[in-house]
C-alpha positions as CSV (number, residue, x, y, z in Angstrom):
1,X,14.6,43.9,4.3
2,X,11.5,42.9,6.3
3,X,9.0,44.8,7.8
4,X,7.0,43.7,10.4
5,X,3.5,45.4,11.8
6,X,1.3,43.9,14.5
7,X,-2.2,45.2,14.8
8,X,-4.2,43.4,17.3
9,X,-8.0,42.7,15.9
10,X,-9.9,44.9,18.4
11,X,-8.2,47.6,17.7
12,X,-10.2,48.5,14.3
13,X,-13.1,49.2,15.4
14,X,-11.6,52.3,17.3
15,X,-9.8,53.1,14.8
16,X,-12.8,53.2,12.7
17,X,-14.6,55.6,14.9
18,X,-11.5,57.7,15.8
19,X,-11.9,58.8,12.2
20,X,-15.3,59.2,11.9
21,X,-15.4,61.7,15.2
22,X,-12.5,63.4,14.1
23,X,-14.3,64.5,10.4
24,X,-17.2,65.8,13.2
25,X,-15.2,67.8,15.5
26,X,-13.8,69.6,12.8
27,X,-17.4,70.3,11.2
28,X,-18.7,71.1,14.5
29,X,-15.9,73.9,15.1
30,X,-16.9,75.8,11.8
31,X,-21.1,74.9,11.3
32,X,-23.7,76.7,12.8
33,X,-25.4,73.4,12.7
34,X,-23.7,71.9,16.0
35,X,-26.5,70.7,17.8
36,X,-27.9,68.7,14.5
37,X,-24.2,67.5,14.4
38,X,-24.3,66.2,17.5
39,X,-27.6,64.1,16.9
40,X,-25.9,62.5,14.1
41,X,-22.8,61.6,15.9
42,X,-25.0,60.1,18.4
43,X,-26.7,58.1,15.6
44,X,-23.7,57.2,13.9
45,X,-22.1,55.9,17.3
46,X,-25.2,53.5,18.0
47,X,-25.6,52.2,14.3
48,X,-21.4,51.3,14.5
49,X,-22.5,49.5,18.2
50,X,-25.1,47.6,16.4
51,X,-23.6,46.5,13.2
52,X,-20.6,45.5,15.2
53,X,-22.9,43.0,17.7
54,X,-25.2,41.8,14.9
55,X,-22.5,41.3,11.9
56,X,-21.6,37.5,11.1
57,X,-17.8,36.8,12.3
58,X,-15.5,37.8,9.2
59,X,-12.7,35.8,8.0
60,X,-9.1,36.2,7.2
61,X,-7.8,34.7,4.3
62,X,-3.9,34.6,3.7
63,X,-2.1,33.3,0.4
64,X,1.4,32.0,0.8
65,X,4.2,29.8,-1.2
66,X,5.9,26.4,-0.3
67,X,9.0,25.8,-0.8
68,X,8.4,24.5,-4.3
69,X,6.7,28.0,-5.3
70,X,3.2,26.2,-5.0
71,X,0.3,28.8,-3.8
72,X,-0.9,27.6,-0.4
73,X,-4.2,29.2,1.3
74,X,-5.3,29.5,5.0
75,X,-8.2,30.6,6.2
76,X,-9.3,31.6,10.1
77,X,-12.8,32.8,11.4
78,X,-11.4,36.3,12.9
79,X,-12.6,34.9,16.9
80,X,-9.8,32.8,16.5
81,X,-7.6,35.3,15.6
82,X,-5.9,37.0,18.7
83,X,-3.0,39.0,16.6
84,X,-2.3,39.7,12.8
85,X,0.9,40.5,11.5
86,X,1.9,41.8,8.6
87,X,5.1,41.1,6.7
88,X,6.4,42.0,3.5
89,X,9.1,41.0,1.6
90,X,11.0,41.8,-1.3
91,X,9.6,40.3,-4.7
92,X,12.0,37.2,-5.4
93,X,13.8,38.3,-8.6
94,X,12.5,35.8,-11.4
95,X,15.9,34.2,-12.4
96,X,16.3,33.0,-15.6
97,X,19.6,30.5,-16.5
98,X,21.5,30.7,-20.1
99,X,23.6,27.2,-20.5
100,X,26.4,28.1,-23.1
101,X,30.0,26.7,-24.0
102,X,28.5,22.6,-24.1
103,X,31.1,20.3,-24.7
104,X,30.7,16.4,-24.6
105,X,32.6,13.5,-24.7
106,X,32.0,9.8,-24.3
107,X,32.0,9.6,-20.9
108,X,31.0,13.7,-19.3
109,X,30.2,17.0,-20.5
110,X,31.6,20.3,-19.6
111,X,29.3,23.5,-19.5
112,X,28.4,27.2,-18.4
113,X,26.1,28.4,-16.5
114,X,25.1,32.1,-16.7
115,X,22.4,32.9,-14.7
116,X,20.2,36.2,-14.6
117,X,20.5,37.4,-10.9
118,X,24.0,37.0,-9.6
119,X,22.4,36.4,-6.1
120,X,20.8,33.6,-6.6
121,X,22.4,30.4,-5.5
122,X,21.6,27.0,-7.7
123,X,22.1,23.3,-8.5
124,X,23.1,22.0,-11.9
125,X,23.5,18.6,-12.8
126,X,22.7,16.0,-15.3
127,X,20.2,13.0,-15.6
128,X,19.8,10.6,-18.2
129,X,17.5,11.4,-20.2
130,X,15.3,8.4,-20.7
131,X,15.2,7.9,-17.1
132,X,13.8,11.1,-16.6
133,X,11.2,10.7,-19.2
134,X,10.0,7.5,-17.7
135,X,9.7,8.2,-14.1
136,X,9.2,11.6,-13.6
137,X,5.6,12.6,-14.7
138,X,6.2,16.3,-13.5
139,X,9.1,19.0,-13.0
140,X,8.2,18.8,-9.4
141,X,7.9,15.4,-8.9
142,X,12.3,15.5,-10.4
143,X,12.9,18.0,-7.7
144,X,11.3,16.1,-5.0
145,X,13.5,13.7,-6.1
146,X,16.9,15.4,-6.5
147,X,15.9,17.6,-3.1
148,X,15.9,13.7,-1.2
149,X,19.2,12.8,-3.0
150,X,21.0,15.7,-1.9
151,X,19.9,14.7,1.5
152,X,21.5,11.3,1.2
153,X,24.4,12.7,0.0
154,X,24.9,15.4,3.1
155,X,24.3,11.9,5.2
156,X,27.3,10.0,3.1
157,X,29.3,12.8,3.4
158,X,28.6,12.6,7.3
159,X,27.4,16.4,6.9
160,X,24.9,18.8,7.4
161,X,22.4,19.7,4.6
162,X,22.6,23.2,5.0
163,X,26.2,23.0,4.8
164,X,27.0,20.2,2.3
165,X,24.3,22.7,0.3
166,X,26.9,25.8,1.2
167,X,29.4,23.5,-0.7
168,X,27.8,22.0,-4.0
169,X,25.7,25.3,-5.1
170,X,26.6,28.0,-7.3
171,X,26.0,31.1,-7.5
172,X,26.8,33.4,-10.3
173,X,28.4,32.3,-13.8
174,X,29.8,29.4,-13.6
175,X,31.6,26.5,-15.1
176,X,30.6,22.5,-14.3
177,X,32.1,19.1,-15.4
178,X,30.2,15.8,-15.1
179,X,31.8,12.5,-15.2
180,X,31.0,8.8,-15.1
181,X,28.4,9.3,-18.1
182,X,27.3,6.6,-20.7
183,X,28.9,6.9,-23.8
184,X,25.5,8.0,-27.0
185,X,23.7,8.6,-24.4
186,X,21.0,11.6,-24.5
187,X,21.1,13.6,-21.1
188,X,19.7,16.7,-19.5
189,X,21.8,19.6,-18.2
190,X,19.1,20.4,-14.9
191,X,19.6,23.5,-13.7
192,X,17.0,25.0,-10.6
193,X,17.3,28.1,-7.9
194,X,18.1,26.3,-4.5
195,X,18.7,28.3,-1.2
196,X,21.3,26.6,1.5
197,X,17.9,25.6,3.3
198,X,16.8,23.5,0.7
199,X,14.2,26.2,-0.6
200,X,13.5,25.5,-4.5
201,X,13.8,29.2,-5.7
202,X,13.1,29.4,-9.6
203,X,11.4,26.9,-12.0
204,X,13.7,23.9,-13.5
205,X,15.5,24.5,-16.5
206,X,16.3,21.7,-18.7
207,X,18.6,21.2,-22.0
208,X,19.2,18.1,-23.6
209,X,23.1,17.0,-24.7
210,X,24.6,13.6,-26.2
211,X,27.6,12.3,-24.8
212,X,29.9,10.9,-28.0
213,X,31.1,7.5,-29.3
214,X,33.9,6.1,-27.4
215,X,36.9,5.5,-29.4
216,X,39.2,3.5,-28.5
217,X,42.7,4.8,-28.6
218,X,44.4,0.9,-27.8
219,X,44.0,-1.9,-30.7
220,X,44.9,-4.5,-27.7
221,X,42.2,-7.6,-27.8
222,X,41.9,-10.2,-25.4
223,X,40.8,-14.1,-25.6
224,X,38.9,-15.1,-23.2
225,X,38.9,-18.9,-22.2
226,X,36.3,-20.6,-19.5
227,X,39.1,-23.7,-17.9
228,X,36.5,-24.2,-15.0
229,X,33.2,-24.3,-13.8
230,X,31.7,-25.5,-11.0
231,X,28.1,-24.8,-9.0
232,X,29.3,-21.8,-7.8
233,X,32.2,-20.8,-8.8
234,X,34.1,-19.7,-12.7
235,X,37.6,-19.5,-13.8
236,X,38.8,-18.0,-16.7
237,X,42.0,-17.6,-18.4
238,X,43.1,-13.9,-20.2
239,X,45.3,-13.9,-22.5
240,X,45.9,-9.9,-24.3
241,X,47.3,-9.5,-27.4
242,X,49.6,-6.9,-25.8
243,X,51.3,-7.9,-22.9
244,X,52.0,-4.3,-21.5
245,X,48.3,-3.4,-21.4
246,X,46.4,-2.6,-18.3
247,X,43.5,-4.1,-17.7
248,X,40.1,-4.4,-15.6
249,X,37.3,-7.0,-15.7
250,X,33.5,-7.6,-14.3
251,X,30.9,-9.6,-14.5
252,X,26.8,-9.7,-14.9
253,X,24.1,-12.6,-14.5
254,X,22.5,-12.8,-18.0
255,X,19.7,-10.5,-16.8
256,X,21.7,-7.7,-16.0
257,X,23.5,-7.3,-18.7
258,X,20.3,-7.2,-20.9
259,X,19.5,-4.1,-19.2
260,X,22.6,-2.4,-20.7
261,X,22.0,-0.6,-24.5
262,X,25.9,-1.2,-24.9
263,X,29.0,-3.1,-24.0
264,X,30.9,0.2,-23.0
265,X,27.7,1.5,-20.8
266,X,28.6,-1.7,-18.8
267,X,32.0,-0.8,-18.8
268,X,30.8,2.6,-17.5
269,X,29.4,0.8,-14.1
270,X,32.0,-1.4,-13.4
271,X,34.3,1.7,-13.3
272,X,32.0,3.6,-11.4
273,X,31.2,0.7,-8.7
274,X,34.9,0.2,-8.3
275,X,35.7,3.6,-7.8
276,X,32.9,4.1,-5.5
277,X,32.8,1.1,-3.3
278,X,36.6,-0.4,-3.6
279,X,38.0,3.5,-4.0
280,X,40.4,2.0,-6.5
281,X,43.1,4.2,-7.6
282,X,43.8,3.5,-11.3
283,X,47.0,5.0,-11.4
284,X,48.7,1.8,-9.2
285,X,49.8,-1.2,-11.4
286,X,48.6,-3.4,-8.1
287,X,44.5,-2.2,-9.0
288,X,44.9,-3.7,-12.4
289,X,45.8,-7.0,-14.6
290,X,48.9,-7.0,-16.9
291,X,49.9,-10.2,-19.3
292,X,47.9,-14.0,-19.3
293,X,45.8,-14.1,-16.2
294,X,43.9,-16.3,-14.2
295,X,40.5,-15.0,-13.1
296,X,38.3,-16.7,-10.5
297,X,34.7,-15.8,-10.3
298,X,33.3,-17.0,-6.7
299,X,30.2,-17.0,-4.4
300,X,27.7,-17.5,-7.4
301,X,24.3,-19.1,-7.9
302,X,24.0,-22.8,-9.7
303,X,22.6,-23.2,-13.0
304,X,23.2,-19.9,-13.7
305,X,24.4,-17.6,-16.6
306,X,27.0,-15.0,-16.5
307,X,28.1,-12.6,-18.5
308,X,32.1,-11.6,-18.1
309,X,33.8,-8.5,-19.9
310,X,37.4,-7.7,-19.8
311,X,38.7,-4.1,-21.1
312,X,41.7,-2.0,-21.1
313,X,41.7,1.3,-19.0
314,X,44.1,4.4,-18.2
315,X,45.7,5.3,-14.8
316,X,43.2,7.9,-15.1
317,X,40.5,4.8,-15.1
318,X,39.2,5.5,-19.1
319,X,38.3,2.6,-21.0
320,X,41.2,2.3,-23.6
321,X,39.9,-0.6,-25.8
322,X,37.1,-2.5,-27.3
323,X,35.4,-4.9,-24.8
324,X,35.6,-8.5,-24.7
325,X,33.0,-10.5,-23.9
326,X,32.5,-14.6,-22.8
327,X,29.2,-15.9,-21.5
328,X,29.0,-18.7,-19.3
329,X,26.9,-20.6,-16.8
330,X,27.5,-21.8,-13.8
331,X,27.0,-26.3,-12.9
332,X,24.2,-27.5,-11.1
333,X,24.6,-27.3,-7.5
334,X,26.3,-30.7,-5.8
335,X,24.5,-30.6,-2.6
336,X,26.9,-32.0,0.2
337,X,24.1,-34.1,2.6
338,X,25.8,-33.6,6.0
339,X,25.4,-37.2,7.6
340,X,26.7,-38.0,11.3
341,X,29.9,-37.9,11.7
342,X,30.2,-40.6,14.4
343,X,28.4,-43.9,13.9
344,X,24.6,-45.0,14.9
345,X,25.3,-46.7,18.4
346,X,28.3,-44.2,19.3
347,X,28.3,-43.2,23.2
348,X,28.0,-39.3,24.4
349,X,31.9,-39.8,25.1
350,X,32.6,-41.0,21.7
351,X,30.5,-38.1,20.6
352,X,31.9,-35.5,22.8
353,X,35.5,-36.8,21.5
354,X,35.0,-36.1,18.2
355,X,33.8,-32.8,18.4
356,X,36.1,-31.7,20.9
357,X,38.6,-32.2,18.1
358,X,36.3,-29.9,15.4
359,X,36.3,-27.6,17.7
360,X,32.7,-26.8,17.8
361,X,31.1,-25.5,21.2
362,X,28.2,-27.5,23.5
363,X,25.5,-25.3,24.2
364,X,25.1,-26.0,27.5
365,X,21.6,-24.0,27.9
366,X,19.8,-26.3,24.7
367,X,21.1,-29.2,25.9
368,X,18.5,-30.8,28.4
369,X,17.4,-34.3,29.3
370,X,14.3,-35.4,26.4
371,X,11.9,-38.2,28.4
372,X,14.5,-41.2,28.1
373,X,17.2,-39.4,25.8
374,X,19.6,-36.8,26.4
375,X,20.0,-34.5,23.7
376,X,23.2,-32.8,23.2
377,X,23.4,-29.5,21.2
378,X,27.0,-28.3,19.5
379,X,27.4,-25.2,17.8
380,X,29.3,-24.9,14.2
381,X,31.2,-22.7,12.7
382,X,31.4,-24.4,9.1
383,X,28.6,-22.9,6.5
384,X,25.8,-24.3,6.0
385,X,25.7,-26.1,9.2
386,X,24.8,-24.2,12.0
387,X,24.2,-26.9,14.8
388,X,25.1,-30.7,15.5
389,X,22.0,-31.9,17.5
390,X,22.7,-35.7,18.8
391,X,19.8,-37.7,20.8
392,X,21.8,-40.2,23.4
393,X,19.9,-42.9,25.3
394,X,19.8,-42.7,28.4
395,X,19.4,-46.2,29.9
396,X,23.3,-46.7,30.8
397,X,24.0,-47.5,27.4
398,X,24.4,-44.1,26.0
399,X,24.0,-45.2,22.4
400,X,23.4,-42.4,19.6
401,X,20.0,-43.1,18.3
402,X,19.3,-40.0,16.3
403,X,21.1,-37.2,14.5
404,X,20.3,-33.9,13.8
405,X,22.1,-31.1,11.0
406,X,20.8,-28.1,11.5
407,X,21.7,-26.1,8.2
408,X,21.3,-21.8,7.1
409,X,20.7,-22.7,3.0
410,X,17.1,-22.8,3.1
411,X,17.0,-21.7,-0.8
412,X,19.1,-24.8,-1.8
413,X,17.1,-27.3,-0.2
414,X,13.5,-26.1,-0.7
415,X,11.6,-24.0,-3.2
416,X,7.9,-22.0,-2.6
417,X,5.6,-22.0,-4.9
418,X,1.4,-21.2,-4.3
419,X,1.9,-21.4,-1.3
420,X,3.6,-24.8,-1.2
421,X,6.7,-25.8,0.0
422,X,8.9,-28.5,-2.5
423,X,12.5,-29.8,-2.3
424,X,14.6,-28.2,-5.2
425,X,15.9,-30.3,-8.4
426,X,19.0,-29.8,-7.3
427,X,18.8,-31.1,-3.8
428,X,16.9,-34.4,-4.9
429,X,19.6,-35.1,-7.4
430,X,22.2,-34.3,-4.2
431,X,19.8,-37.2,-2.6
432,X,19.7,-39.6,-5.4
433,X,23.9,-38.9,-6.3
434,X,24.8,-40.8,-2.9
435,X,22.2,-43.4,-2.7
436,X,19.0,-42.1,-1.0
437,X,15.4,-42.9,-2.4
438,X,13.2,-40.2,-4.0
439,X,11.9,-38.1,-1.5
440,X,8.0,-38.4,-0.6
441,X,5.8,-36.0,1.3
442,X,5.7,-36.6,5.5
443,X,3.1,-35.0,7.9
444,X,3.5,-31.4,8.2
445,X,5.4,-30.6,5.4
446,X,8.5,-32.7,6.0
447,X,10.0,-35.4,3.1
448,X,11.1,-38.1,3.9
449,X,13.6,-40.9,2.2
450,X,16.1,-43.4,3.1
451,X,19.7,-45.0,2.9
452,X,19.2,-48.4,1.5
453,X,19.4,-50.4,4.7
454,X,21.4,-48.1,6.7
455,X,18.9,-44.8,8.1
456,X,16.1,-43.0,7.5
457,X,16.2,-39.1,6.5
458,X,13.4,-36.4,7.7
459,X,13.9,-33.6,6.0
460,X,12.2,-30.1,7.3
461,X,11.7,-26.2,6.8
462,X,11.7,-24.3,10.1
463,X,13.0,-20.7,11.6
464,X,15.9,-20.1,13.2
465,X,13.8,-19.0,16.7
466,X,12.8,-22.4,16.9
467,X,16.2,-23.4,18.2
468,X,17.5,-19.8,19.4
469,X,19.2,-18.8,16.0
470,X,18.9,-15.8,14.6
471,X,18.1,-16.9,11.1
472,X,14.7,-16.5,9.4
473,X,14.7,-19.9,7.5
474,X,16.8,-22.4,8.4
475,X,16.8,-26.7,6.9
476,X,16.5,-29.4,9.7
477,X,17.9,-32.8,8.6
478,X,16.7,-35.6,10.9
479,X,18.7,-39.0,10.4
480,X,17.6,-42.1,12.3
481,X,18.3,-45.6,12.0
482,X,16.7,-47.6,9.2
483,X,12.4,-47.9,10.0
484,X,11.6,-45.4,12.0
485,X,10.3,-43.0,10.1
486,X,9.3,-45.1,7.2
487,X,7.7,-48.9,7.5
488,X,10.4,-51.4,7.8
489,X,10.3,-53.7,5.1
């Protein structure tokens, strides 16, 4: 319950004197002294005038809590106070939390919670442990935290805070089971007051528990064989020793994996990531592999290594056996140089013809007249090429005289390095493969090489606003015939 007084500030001072004359009217009724009484009242009523005009202003000083239970202090010079209210409030009941009944197994932990005060409403939950202890240098600094993820979760949920809070809090003993844990892994049972505003309420409590060992309860293995690898791609054949088992797979680049203390924690995350972003339902045969398989691996980088690991799970999406493991890399890239696809010397009809039949589009708002060539400008819809620029002549001729490929895989082609701006291994090797010379550098950054006798190749880094695309790097291949952009020999 809350009570609530307001006294305005210029009322003490009558308040002050109203007692003062009211001790004097009494002494006056029963003293034989009234008249001396009366001088003093007079006396005490122009001191109070003058202490009041001639005293410094005073200040008002007011101690409050944050949300977090921190102290906070305000202070005001009592001019700029126009109204003070007073408020007082029940003393928050100091709740205290008793974790009993801890069981663990490899992947959650089950628990009580009996708290002191059956009123108060709270979170519980568990962290890793040695997460905690490495980023969180204070208990407030781990509710912060958890107060923001609960935020992101309302948002996920597409709810309120207040009333996703309404949902996930407790309040009185109670029982809580959390899943998706890391098998020998230390963790801490959190437990902290929270009101349905998001008030913290009591200080965090913390308990540490170990999940157990997994053991697996299905002796099925599985050989693992790598029967292709290309740039980016990797397929790999499975082959269990049990052809009824049900089974799930996933993969890691070298460096991810290494972050993992165990084969199983890795397991953990696949099973978690599946759940989470593919909502896979274990339970249907259709969600999981049976008998020798073929697994393709795509959209990955070159020269890269991979880690794949295949295990057995349950329709309630357990891991049921040991993990197998196969690392592999990916081949270097075989960069595919996208020459013209019409001849030197072809005519804008001849041009127009051909990609008619790709079905590409002519941007008719790029395409302009350039001095004494015309420059025609197609739009493609086959990664990595983005346009098809071609630069006809003009002089009733109409023969093609320059090519452009306008491509989106700026990482493929060039590499940054202090600054500077270099064509990748990869990509020169591309270059060399099918005949073209080793690259030198041009005038403003470009390279530049050739085709034997044939053309000449500028390569170039640019943006995508350069040409109206709304890509942020973007690889310009220039092709002209042979000599003009390097001396003609």
């Amino acid at each position: 319950m809350t009570i609530t007084r307001e006294i305005d500030a210029l009322e003490w001072a009558p308040l002050l004197y109203a007692s003062h004359t009211k001790l004097l009217d009494i002494l006056m009724t029963r003293s034989l002294l009234r008249s001396l009484l009366g001088g003093l009242l007079t006396l005490l009523t122009m001191s109070y005038s003058l202490s009041a005009q001639n005293d410094t202003p005073k200040q008002l000083v007011i101690y409050s809590h944050d949300q977090n239970q921190q102290i906070v202090k305000r202070t005001f010079d009592i001019a700029e106070v126009d109204s003070i209210s007073f408020t007082t409030m029940e003393t928050p009941v100091n709740t205290t939390f008793e974790i009993k009944e801890v069981s663990a197994t490899a992947s959650s932990v089950t628990l009580s919670v009996v708290p002191s005060d059956s009123k108060t409403t709270y979170y519980v939950g568990l962290t890793n442990k040695a997460h905690y202890d490495n980023t969180f240098a204070t208990e407030k600094a781990y509710l912060d935290n958890q107060i923001q993820i609960l935020r992101t979760m309302a948002k996920a949920n597409g709810k309120e805070f207040t009333d996703y809070l309404k949902e996930i809090l407790k309040q009185g003993a109670a029982t809580h089971t959390e899943e998706d844990l890391y098998s020998e892994t230390e963790y801490y049972i959190c437990v902290f007051g929270l009101d349905e505003t998001g008030r913290v309420t009591t200080p965090l409590h913390k308990q540490v528990v170990t999940t157990s060992a997994l053991t697996p309860i299905d002796d099925t293995t599985f050989e693992l064989l790598a029967t292709e690898q290309t740039s980016q791609s990797l397929t790999i054949q499975v082959t269990p020793s049990n052809l009824s088992t049900a089974y799930f797979w996933g993969y890691f680049t070298k460096d991810q994996y290494a972050e993992y203390d165990s084969d199983e924690n890795a397991v953990a995350d696949i099973i978690f990531n599946a759940e989470m972003f593919d909502d896979v339902d274990w339970s249907k045969p259709e969600n999981t592999l049976r008998g020798v398989q073929s697994i393709t691996i795509s959209d990955l980088k070159p020269n890269t290594e991979y880690v794949l690991l295949v295990f057995g799970i349950s329709a309630e999406g357990k891991q049921t056996t040991k993990v197998a493991t196969l690392r592999l890399s990916t081949s270097g890239a075989s960069f595919a140089i996208p020459e013209s696809p019409v001849p030197f010397g072809s005519s804008k009809e001849q041009i127009a013809t051909y990609e008619a039949a790709a079905g590409t589009t002519l941007d008719n708002d790029l395409s302009s007249s350039q001095g004494e060539e015309y420059m025609y400008v197609y739009r493609v819809n086959q990664s990595p090429i983005i346009m098809r620029i071609y630069f006809v002549s003009e002089d009733g001729a109409g023969e093609l005289n320059e090519y452009w490929a306008v491509l989106d895989n700026y990482d493929e082609v060039f590499q940054e390095a202090d600054g500077k701006v270099s064509l990748t291994e990869s990509f020169v090797a591309s270059l060399s493969k099918i005949g073209y010379t080793a690259p030198v550098v041009g005038e403003e950054g470009t390279f530049l090489c050739s085709k034997g006798d044939q053309y000449d190749l500028m390569i170039m880094p640019g943006t995508g606003g350069d040409l109206g695309i709304e890509v942020d790097k973007i690889v310009v291949l220039e092709f002209a015939p042979r000599g003009e952009f390097l001396p003609k020999e």
